[in-house]
ModelCIF file with pLDDT and N, C-alpha, C, O atoms, coordinates in Angstrom:
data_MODEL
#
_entry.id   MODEL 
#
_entity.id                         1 
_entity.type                       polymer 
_entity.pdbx_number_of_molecules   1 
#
_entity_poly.entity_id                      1 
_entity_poly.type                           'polypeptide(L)' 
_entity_poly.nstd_linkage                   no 
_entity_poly.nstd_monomer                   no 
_entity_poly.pdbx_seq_one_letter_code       
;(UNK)(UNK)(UNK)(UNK)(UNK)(UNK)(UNK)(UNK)(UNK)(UNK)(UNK)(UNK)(UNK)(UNK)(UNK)(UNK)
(UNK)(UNK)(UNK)(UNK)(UNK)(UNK)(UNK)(UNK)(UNK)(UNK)(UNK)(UNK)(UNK)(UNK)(UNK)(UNK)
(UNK)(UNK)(UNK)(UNK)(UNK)(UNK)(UNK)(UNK)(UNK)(UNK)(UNK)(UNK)
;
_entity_poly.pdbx_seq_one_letter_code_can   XXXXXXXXXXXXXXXXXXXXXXXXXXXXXXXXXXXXXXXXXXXX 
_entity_poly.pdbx_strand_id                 A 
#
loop_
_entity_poly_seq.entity_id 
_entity_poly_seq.num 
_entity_poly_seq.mon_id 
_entity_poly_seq.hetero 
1 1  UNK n 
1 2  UNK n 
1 3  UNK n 
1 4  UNK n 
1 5  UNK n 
1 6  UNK n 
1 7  UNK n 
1 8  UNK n 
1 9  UNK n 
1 10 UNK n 
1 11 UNK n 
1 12 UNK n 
1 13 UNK n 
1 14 UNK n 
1 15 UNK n 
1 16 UNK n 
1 17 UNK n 
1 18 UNK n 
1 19 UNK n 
1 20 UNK n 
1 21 UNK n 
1 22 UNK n 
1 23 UNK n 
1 24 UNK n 
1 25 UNK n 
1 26 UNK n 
1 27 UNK n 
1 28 UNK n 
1 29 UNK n 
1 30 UNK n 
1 31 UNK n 
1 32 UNK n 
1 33 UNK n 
1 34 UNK n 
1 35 UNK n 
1 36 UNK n 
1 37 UNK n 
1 38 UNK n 
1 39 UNK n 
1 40 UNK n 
1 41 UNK n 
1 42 UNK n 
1 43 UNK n 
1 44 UNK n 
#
_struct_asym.id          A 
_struct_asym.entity_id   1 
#
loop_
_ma_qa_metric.id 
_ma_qa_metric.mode 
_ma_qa_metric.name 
_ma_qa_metric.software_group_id 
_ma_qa_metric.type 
1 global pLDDT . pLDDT 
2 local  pLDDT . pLDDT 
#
_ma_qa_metric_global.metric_id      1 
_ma_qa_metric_global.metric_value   86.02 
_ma_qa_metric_global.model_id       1 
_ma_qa_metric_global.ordinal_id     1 
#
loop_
_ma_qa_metric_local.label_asym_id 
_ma_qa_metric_local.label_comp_id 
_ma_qa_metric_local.label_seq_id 
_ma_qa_metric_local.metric_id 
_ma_qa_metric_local.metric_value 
_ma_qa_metric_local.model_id 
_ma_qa_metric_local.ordinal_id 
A UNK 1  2 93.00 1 1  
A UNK 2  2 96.00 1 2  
A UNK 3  2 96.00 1 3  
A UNK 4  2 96.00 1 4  
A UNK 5  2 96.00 1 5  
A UNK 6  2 97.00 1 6  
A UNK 7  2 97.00 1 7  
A UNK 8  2 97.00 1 8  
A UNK 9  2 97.00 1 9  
A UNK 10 2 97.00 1 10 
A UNK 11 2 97.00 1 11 
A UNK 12 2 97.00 1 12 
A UNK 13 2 97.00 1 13 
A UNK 14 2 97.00 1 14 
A UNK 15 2 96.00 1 15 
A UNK 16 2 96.00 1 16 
A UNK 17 2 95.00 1 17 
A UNK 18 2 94.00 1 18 
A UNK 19 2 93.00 1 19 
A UNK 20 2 93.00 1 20 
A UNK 21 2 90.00 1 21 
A UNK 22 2 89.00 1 22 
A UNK 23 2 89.00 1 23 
A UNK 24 2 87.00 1 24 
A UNK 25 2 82.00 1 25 
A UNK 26 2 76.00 1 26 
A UNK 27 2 73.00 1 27 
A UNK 28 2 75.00 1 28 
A UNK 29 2 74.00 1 29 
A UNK 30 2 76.00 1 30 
A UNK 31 2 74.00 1 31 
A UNK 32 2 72.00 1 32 
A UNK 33 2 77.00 1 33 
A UNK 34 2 76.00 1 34 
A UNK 35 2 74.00 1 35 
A UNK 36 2 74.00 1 36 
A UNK 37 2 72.00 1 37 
A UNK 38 2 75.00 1 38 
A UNK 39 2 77.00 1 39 
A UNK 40 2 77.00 1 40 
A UNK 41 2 77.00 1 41 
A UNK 42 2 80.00 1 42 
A UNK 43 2 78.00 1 43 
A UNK 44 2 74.00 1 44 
#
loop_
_atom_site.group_PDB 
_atom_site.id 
_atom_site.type_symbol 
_atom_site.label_atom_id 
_atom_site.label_alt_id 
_atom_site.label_comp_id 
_atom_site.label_asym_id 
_atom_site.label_entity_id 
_atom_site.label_seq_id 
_atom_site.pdbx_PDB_ins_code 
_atom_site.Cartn_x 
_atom_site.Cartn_y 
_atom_site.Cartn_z 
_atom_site.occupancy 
_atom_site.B_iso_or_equiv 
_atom_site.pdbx_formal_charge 
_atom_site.auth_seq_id 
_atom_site.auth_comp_id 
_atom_site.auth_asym_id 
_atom_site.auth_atom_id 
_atom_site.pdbx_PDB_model_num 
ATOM 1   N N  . UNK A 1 1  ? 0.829  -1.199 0.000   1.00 93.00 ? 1  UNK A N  1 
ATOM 2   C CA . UNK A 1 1  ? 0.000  0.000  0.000   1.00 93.00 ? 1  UNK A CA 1 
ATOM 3   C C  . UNK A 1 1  ? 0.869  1.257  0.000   1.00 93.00 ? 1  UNK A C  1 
ATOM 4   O O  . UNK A 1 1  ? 0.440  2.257  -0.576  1.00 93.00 ? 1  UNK A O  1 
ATOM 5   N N  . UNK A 1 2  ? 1.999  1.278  0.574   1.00 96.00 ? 2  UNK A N  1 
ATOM 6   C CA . UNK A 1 2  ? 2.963  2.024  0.896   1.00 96.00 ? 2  UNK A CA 1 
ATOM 7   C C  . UNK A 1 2  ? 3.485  2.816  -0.638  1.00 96.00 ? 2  UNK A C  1 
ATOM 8   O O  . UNK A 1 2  ? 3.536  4.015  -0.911  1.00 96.00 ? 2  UNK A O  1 
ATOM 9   N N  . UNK A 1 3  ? 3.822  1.632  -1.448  1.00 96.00 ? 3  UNK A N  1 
ATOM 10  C CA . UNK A 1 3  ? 4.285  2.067  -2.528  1.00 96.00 ? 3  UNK A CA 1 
ATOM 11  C C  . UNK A 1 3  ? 3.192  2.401  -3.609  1.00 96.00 ? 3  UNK A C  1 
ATOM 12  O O  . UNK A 1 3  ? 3.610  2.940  -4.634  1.00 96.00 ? 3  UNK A O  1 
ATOM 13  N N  . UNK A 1 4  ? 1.759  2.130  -3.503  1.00 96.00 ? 4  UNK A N  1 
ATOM 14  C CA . UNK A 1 4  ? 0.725  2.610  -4.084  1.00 96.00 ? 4  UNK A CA 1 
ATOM 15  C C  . UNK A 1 4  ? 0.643  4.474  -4.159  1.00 96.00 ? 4  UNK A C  1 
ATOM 16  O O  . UNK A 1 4  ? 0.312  5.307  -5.003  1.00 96.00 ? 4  UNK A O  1 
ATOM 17  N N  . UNK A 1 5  ? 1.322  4.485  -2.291  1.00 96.00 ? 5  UNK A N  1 
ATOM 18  C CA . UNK A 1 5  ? 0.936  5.969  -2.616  1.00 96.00 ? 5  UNK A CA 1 
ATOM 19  C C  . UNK A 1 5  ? 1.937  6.723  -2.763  1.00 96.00 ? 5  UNK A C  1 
ATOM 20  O O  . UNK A 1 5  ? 1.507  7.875  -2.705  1.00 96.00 ? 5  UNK A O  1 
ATOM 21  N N  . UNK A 1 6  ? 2.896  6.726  -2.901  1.00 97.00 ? 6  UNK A N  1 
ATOM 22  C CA . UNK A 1 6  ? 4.539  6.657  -3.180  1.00 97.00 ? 6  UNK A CA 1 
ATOM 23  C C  . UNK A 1 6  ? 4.660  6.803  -4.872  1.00 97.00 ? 6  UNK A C  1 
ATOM 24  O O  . UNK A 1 6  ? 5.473  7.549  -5.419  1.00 97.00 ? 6  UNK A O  1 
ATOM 25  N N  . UNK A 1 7  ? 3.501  5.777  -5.723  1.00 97.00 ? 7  UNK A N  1 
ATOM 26  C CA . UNK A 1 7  ? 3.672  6.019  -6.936  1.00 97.00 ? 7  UNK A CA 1 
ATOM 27  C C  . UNK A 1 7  ? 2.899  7.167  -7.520  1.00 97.00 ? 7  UNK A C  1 
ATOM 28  O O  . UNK A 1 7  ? 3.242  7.965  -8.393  1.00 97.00 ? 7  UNK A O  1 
ATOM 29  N N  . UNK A 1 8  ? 1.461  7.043  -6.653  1.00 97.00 ? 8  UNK A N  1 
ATOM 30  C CA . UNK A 1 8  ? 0.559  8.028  -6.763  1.00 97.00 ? 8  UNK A CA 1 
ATOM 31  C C  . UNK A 1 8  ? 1.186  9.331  -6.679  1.00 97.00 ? 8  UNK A C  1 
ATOM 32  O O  . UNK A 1 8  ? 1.200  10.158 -7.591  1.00 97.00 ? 8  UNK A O  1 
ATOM 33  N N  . UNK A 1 9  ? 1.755  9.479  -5.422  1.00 97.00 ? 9  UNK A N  1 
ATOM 34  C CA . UNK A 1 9  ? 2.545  11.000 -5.521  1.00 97.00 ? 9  UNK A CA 1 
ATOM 35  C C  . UNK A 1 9  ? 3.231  11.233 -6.492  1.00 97.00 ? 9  UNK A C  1 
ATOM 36  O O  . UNK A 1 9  ? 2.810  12.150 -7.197  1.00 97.00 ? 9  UNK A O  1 
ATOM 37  N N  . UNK A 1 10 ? 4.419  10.602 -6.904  1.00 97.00 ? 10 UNK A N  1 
ATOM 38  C CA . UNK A 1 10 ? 5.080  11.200 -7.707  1.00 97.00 ? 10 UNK A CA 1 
ATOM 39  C C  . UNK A 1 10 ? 4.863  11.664 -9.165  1.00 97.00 ? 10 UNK A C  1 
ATOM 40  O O  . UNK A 1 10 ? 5.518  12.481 -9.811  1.00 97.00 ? 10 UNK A O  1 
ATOM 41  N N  . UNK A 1 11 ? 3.426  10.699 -9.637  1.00 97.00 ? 11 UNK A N  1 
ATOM 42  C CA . UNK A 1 11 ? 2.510  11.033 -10.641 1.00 97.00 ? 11 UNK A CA 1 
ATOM 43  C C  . UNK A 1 11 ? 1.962  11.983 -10.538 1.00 97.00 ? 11 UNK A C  1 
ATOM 44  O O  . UNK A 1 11 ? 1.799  12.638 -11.567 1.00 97.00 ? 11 UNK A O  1 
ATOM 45  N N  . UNK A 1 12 ? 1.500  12.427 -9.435  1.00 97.00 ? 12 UNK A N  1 
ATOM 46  C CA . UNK A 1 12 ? 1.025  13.858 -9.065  1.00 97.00 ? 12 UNK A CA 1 
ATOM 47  C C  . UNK A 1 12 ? 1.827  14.568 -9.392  1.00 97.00 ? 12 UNK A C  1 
ATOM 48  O O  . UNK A 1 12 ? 1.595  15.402 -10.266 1.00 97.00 ? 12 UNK A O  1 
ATOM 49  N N  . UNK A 1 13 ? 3.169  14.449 -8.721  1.00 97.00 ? 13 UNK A N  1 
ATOM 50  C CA . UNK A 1 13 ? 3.887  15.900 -8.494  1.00 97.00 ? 13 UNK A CA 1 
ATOM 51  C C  . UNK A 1 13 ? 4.465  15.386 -10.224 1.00 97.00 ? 13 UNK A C  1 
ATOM 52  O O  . UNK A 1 13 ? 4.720  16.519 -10.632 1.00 97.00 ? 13 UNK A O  1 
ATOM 53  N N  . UNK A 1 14 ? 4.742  14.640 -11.186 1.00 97.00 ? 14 UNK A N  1 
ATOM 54  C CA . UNK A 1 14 ? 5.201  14.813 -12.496 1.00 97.00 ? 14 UNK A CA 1 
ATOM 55  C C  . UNK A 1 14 ? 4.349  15.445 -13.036 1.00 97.00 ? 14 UNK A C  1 
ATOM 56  O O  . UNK A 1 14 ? 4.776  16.320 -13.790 1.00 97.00 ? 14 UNK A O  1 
ATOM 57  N N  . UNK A 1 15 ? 3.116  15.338 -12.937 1.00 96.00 ? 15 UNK A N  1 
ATOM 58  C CA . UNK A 1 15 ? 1.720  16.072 -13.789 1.00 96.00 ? 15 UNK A CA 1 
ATOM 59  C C  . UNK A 1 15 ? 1.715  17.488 -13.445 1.00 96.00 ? 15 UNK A C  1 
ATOM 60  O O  . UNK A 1 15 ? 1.630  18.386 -14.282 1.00 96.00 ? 15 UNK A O  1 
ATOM 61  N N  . UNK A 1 16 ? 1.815  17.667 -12.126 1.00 96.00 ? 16 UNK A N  1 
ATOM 62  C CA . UNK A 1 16 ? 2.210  19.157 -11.688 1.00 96.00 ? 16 UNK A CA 1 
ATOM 63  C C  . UNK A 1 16 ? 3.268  19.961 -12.618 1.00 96.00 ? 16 UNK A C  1 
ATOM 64  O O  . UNK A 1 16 ? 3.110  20.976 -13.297 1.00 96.00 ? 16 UNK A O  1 
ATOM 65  N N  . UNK A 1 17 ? 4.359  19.174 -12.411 1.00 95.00 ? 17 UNK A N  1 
ATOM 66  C CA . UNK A 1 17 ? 5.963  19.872 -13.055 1.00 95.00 ? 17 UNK A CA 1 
ATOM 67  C C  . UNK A 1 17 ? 5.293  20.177 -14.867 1.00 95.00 ? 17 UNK A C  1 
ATOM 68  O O  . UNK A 1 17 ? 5.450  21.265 -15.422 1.00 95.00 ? 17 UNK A O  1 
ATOM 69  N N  . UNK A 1 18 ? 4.648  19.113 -15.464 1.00 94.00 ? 18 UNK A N  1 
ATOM 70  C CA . UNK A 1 18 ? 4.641  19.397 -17.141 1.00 94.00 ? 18 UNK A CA 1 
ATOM 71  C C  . UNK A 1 18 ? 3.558  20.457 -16.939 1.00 94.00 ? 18 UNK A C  1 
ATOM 72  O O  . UNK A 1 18 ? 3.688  21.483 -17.607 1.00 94.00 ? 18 UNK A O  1 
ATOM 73  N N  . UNK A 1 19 ? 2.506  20.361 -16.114 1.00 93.00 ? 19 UNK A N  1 
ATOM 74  C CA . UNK A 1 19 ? 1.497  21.438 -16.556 1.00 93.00 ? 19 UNK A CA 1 
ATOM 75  C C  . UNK A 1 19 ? 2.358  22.695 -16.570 1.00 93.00 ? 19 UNK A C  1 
ATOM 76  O O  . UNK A 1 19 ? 2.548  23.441 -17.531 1.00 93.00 ? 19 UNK A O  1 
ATOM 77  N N  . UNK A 1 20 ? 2.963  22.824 -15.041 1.00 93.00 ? 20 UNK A N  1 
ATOM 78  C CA . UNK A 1 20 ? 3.884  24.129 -14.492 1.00 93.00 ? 20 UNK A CA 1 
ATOM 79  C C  . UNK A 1 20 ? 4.760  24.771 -15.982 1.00 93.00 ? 20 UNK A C  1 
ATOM 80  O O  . UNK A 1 20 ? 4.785  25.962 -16.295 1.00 93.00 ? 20 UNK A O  1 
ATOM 81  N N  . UNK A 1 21 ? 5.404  23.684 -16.716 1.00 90.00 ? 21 UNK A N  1 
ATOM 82  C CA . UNK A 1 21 ? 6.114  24.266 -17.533 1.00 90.00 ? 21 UNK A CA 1 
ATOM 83  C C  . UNK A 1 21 ? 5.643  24.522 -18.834 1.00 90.00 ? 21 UNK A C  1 
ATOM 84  O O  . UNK A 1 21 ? 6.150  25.117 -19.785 1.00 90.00 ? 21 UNK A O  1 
ATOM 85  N N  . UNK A 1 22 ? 4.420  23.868 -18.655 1.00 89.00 ? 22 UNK A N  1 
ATOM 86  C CA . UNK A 1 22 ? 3.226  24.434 -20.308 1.00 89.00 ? 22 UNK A CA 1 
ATOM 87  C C  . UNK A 1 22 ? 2.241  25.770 -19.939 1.00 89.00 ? 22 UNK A C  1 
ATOM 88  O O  . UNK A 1 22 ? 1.438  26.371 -20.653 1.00 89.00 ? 22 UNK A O  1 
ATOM 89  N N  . UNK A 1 23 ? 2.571  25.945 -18.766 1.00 89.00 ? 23 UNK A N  1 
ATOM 90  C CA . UNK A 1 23 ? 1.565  27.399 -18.256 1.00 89.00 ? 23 UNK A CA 1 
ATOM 91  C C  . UNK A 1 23 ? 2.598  28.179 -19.176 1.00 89.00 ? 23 UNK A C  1 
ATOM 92  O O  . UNK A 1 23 ? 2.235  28.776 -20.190 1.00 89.00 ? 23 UNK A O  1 
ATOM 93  N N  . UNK A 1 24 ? 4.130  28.117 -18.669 1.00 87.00 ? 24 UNK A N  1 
ATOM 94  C CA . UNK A 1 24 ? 4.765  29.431 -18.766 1.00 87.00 ? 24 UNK A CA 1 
ATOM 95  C C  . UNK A 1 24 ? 4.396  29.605 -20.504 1.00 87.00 ? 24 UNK A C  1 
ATOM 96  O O  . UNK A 1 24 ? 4.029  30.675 -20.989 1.00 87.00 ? 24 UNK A O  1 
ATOM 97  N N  . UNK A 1 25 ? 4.549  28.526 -21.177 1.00 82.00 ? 25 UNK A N  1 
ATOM 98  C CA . UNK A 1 25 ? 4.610  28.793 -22.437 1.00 82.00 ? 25 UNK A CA 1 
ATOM 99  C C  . UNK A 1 25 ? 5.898  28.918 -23.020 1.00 82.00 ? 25 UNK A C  1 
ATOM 100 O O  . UNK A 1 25 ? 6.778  28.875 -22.160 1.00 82.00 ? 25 UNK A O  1 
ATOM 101 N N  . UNK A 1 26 ? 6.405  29.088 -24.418 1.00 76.00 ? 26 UNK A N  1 
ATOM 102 C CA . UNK A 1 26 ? 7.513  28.754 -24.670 1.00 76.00 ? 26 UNK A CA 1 
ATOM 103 C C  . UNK A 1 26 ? 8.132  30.275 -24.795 1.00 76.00 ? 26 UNK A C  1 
ATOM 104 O O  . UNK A 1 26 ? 7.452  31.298 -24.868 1.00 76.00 ? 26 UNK A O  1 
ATOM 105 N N  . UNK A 1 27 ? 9.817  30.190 -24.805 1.00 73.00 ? 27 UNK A N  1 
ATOM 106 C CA . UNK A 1 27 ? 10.634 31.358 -24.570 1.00 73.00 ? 27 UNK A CA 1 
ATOM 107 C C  . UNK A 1 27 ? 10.519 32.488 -25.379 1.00 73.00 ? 27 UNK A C  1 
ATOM 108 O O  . UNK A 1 27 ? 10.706 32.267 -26.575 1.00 73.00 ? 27 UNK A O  1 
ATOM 109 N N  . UNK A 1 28 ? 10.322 33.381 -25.133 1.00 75.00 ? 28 UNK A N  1 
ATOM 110 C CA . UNK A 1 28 ? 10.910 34.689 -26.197 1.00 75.00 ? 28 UNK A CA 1 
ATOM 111 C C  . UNK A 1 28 ? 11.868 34.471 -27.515 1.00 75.00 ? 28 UNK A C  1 
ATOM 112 O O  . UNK A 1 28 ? 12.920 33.863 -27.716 1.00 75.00 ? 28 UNK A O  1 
ATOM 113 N N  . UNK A 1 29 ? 11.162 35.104 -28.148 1.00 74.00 ? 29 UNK A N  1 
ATOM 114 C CA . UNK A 1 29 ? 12.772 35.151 -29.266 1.00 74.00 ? 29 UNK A CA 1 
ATOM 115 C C  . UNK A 1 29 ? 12.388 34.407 -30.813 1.00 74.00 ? 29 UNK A C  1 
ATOM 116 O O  . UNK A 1 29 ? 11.303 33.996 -31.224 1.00 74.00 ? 29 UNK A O  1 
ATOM 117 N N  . UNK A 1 30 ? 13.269 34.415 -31.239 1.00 76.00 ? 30 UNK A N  1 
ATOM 118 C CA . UNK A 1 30 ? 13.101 34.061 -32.675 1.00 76.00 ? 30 UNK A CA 1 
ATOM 119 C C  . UNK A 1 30 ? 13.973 32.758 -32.904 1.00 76.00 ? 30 UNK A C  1 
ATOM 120 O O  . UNK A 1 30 ? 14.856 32.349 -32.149 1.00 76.00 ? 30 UNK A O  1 
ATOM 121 N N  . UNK A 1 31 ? 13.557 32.190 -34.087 1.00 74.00 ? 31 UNK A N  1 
ATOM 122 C CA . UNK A 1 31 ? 14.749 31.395 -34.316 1.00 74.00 ? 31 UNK A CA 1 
ATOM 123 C C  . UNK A 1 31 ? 15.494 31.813 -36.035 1.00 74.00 ? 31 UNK A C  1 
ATOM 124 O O  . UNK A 1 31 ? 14.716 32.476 -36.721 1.00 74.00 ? 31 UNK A O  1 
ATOM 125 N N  . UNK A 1 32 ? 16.434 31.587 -36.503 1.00 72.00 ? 32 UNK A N  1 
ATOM 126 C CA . UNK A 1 32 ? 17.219 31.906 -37.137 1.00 72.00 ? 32 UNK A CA 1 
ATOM 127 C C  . UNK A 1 32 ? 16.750 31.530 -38.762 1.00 72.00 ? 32 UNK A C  1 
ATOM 128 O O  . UNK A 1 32 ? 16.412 30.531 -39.397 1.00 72.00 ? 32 UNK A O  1 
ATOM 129 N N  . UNK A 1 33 ? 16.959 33.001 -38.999 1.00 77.00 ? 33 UNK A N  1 
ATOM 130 C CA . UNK A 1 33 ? 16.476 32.476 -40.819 1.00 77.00 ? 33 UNK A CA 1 
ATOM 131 C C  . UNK A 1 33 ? 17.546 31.605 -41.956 1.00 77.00 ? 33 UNK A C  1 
ATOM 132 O O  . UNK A 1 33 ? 17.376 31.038 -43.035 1.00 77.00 ? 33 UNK A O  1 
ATOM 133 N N  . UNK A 1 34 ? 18.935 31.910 -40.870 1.00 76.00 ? 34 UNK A N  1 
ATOM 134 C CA . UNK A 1 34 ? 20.169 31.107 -41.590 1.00 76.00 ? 34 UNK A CA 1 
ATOM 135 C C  . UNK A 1 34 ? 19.950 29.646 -41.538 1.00 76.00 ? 34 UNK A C  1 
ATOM 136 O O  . UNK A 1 34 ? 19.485 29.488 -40.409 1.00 76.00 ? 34 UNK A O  1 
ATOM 137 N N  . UNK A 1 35 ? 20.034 28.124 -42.280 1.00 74.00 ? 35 UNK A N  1 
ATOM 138 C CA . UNK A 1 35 ? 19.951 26.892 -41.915 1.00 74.00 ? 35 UNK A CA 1 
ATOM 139 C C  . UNK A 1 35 ? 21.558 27.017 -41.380 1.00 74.00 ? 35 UNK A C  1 
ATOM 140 O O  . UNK A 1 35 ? 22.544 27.678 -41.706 1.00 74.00 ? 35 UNK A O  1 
ATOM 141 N N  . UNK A 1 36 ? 21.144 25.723 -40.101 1.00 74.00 ? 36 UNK A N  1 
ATOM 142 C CA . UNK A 1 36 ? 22.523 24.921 -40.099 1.00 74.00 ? 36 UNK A CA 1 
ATOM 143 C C  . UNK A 1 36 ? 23.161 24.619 -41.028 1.00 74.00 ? 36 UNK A C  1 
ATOM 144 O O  . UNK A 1 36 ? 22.461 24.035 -41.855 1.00 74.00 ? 36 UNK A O  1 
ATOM 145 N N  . UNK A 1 37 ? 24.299 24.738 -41.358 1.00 72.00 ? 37 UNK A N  1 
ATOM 146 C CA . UNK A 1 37 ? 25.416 24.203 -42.515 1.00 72.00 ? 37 UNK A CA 1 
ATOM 147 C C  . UNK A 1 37 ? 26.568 23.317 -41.845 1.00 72.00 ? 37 UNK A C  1 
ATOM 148 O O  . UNK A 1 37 ? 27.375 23.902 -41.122 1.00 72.00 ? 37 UNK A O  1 
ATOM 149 N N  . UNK A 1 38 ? 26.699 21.815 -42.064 1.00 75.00 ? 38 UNK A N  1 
ATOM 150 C CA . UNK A 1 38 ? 27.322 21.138 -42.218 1.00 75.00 ? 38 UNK A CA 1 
ATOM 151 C C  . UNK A 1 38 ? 28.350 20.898 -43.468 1.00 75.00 ? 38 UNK A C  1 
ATOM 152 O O  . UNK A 1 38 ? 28.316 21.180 -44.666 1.00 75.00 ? 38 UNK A O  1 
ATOM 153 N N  . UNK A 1 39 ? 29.173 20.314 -42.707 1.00 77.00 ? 39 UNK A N  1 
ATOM 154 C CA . UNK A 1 39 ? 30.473 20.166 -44.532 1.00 77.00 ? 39 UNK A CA 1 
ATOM 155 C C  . UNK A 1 39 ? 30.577 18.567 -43.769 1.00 77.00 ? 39 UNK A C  1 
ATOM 156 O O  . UNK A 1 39 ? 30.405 18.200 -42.606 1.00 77.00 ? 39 UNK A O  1 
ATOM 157 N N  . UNK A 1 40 ? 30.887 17.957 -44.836 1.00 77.00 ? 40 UNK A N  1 
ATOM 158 C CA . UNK A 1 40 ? 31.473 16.744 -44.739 1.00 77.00 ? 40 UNK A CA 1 
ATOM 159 C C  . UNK A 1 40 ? 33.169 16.554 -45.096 1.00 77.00 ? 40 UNK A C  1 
ATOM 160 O O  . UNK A 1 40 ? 33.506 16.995 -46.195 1.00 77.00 ? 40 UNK A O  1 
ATOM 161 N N  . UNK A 1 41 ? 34.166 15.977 -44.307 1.00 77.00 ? 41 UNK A N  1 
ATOM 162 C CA . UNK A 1 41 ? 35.235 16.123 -44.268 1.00 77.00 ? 41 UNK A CA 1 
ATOM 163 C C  . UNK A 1 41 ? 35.746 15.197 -45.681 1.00 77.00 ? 41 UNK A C  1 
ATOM 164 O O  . UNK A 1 41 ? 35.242 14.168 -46.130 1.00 77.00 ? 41 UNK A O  1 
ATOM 165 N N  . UNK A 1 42 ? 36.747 15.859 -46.101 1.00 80.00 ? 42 UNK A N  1 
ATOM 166 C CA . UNK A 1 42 ? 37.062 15.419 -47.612 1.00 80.00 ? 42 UNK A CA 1 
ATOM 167 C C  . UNK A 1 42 ? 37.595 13.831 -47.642 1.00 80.00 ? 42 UNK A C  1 
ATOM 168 O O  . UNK A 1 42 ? 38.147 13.121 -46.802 1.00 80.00 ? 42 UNK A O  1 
ATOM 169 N N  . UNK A 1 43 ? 37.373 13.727 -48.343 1.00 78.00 ? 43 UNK A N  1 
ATOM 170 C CA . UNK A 1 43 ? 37.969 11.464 -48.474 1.00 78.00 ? 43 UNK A CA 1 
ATOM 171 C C  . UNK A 1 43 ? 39.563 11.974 -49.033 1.00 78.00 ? 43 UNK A C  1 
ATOM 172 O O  . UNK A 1 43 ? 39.996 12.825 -49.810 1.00 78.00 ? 43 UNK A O  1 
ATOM 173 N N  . UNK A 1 44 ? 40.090 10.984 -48.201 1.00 74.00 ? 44 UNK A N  1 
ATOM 174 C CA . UNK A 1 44 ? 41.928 10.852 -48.996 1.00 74.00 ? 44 UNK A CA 1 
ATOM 175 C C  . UNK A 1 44 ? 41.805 10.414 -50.252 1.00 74.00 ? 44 UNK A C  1 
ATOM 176 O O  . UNK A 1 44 ? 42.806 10.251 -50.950 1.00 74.00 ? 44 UNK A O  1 
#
């Protein structure tokens, strides 16, 4: 029973933490109109 509510809590408090961090909503700012550019290193 012990660990019934042991699991229960921490399901609680995980459901807590994702709501908590979907309230704030996501960060300020932009993201970049440049793409990543990769090179591939030349063959001998």
């Amino acid at each position: 029973m012990r660990a019934l509510a042991a699991a229960a809590t921490g399901l609680a408090l995980a459901l807590a933490l994702v709501f908590a961090i979907t309230a704030m909503g996501s960060p300020a700012g932009g993201t970049s109109p440049k793409p990543l550019l990769t090179t591939v290193p030349a063959h001998p």
